[in-house]
One Martini backbone bead per residue (centre of mass of N, CA, C, O) as a GRO file, in nm:
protein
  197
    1UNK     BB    1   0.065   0.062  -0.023
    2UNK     BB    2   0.298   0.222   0.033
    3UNK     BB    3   0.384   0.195  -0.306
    4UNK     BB    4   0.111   0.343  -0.422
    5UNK     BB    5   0.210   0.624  -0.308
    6UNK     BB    6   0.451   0.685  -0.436
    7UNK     BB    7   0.368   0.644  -0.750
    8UNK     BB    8   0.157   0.812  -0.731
    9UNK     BB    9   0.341   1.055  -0.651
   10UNK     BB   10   0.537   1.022  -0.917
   11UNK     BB   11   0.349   1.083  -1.100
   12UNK     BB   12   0.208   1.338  -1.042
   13UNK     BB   13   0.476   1.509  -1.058
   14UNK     BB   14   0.532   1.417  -1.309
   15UNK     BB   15   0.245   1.564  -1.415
   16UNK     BB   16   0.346   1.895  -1.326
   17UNK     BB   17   0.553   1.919  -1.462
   18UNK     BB   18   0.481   1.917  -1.751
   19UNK     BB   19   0.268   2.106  -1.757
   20UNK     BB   20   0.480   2.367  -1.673
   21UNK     BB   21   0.658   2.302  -1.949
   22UNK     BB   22   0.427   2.397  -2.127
   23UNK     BB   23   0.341   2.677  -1.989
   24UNK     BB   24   0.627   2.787  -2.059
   25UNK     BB   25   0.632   2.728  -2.349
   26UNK     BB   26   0.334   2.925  -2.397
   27UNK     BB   27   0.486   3.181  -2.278
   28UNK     BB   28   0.713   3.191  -2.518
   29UNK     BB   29   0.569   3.184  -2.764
   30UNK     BB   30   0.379   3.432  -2.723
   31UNK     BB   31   0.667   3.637  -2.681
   32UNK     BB   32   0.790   3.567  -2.961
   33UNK     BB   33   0.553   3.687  -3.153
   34UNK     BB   34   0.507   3.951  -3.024
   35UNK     BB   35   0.812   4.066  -3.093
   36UNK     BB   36   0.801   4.054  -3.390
   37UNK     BB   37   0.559   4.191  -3.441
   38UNK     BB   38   0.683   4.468  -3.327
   39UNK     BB   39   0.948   4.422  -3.555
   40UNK     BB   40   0.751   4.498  -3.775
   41UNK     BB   41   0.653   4.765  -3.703
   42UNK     BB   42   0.885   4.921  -3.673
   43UNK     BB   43   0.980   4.833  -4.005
   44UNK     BB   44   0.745   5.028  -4.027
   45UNK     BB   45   0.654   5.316  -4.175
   46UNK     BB   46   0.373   5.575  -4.110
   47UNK     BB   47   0.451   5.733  -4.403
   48UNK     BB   48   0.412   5.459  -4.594
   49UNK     BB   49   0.273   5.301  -4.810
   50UNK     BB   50   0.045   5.046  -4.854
   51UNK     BB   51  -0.071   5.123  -5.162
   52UNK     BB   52  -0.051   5.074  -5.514
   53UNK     BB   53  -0.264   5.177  -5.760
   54UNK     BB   54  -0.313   5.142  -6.104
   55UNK     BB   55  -0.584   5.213  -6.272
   56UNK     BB   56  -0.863   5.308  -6.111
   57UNK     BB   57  -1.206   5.235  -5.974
   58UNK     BB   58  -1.475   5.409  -5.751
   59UNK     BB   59  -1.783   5.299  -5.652
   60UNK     BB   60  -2.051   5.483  -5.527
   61UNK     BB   61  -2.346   5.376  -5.348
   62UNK     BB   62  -2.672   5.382  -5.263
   63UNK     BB   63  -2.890   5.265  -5.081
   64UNK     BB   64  -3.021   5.157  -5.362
   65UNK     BB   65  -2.771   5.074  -5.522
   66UNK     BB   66  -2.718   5.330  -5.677
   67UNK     BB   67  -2.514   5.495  -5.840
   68UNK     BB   68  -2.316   5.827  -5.755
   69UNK     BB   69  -2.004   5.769  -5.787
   70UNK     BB   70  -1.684   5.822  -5.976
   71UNK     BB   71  -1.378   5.715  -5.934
   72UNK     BB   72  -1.058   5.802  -6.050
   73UNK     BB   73  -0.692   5.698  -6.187
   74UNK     BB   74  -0.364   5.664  -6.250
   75UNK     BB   75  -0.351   5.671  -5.944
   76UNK     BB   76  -0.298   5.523  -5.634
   77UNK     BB   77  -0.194   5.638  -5.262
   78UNK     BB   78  -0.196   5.458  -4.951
   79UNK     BB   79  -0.249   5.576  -4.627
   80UNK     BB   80  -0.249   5.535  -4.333
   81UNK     BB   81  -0.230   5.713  -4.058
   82UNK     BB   82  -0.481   5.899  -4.223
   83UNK     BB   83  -0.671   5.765  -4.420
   84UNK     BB   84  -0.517   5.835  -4.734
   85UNK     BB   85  -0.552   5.980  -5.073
   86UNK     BB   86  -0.369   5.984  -5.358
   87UNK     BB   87  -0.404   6.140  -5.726
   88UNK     BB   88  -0.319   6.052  -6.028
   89UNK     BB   89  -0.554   6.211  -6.265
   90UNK     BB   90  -0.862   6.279  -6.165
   91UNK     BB   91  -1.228   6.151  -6.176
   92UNK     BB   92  -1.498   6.269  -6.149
   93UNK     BB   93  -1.863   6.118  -6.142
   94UNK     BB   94  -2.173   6.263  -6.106
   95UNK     BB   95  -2.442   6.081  -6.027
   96UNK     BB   96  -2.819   6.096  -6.139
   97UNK     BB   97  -3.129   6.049  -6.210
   98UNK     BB   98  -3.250   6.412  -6.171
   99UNK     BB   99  -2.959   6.471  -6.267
  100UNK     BB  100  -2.682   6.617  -6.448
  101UNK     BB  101  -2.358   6.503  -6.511
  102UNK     BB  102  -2.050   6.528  -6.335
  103UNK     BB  103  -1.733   6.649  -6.432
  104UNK     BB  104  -1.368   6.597  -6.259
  105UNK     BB  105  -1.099   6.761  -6.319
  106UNK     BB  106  -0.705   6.697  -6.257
  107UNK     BB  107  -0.377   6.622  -6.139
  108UNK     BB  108  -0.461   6.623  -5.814
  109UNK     BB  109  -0.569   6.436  -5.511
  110UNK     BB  110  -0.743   6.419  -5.209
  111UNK     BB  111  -0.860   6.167  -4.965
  112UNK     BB  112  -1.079   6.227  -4.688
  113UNK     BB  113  -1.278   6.162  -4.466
  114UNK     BB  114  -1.384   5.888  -4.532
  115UNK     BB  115  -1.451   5.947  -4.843
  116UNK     BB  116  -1.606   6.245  -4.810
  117UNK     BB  117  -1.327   6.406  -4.933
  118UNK     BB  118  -1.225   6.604  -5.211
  119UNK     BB  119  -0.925   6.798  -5.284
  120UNK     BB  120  -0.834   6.959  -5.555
  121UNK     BB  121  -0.519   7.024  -5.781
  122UNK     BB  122  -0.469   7.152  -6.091
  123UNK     BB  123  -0.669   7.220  -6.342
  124UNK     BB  124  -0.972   7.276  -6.269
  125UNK     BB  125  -1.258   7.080  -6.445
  126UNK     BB  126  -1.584   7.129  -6.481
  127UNK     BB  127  -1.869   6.938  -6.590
  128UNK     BB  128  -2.217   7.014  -6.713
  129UNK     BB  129  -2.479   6.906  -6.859
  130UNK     BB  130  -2.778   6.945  -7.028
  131UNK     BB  131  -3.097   6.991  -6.900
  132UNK     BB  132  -3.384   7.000  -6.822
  133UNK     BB  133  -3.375   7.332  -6.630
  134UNK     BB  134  -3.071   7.323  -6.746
  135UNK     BB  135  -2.735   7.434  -6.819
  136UNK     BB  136  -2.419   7.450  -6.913
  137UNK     BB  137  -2.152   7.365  -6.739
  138UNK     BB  138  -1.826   7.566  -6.619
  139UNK     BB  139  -1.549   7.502  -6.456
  140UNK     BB  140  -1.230   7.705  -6.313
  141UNK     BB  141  -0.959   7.595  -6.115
  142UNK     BB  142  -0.657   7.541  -5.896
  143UNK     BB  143  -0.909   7.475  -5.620
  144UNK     BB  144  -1.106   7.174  -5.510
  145UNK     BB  145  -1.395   7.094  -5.300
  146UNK     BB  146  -1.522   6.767  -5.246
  147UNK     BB  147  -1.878   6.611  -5.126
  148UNK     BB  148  -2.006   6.348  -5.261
  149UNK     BB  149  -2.247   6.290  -5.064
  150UNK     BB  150  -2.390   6.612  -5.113
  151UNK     BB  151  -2.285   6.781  -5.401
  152UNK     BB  152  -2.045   6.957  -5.330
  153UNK     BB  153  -1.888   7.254  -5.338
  154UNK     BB  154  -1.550   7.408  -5.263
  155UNK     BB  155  -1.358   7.749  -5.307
  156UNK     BB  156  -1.126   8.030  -5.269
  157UNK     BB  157  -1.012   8.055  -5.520
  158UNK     BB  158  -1.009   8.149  -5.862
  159UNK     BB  159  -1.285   8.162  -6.046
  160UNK     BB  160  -1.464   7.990  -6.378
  161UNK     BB  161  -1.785   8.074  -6.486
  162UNK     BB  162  -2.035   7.880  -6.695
  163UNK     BB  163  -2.394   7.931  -6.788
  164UNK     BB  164  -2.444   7.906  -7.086
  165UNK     BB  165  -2.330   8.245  -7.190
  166UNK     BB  166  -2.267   8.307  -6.908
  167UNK     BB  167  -2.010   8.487  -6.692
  168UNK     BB  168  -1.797   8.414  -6.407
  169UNK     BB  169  -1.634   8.581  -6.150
  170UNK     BB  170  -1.411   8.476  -5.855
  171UNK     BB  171  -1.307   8.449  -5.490
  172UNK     BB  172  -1.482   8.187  -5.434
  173UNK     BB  173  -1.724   7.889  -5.375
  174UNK     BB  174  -2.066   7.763  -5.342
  175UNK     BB  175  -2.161   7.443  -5.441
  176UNK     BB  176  -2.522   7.271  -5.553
  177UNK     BB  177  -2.610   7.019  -5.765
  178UNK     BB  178  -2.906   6.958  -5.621
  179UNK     BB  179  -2.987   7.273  -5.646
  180UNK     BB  180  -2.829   7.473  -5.860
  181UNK     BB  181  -2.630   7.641  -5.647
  182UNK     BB  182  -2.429   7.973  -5.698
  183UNK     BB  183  -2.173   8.070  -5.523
  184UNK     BB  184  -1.982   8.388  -5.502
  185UNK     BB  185  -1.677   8.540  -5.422
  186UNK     BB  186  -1.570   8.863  -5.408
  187UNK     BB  187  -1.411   8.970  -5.660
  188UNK     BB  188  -1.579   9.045  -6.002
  189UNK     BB  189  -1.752   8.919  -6.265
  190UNK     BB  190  -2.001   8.968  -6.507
  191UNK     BB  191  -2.158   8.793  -6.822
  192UNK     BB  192  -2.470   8.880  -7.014
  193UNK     BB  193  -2.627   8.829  -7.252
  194UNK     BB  194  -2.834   8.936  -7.488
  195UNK     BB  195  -3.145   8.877  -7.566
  196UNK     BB  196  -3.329   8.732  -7.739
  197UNK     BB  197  -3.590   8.781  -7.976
   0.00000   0.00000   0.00000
């Protein structure tokens, strides 16, 4: 009796060491995984592009499913840091079904503010086309932020817009393609031609 207790007993140890040595073993791989994760976030620089995409397009669609606007450009490459992308070449073009589709050309974008925000800057040129009820539109400016889930636009630069025959500068602009107004801010000029008779 007295040798089943020590056998017992000497199992026991046995089984209490290997269970030990399990537990320190699966303690020091957990903390060798964790060591190289740091040292490669460590070897990852944060201001370094995590993708660059070449010729792409990005289409944001309505709650109803239906295409609302559609990004492109030539290059595309994204920040982690703060989840911004860089555009070259870029091509916006506002969809709607009640409105006459608006296309926005440019040298460079920049997409920010969880692609809420496309800023647009060098040679930026927007087209409206003409549809019942509106005329068609041009518009000409340096630096341009455009809302595309809002349909509206805002730049302080100094733009040149045409309307129809009309023709309007000013320094800063506020336009919103769903309702169809324009505000322009500074001074400018305006240019009306007579109507017809």
């Amino acid at each position: 009796m007295r040798n089943q207790r020590v056998a017992h007993r000497y199992r026991l140890s046995i089984g209490m060491v290997l269970a030990l040595f399990a537990a320190l073993g699966s303690f020091w791989l957990v903390e060798l995984l964790n060591r190289s994760g740091d040292e490669m976030q460590a070897g990852i620089k944060i201001d370094e592009p995590d993708y660059i995409v070449e010729g792409f397009s990005f289409v944001r669609m309505t709650k109803t499913g239906q295409p609302s606007y559609i990004i492109s450009g030539d290059r595309l490459t994204h920040h982690p840091a703060d989840d911004s992308s860089d555009i070259d070449k870029p091509v916006v073009r506002s969809l709607g079904a009640e409105r006459a589709p608006m296309d926005i050309h440019a040298e460079k974008a920049r997409v920010d503010q969880d692609n809420t925000r496309v800023t647009l800057t060098e040679k930026v040129r927007i087209h409206r086309a003409a549809q019942a009820g509106s005329q068609e539109m041009r518009l000409n400016s340096e630096a341009l932020t455009v809302f595309p889930d809002e349909d509206r636009i805002e730049t302080d630069q100094p733009v040149q817009v045409q309307v129809g025959d009309a023709t309007a500068t000013g320094t800063g602009l506020r336009a919103n393609n769903a309702t169809g107004q324009i505000n322009l801010a500074g001074r400018g000029t305006l240019v009306v031609p007579p109507r017809a008779r």
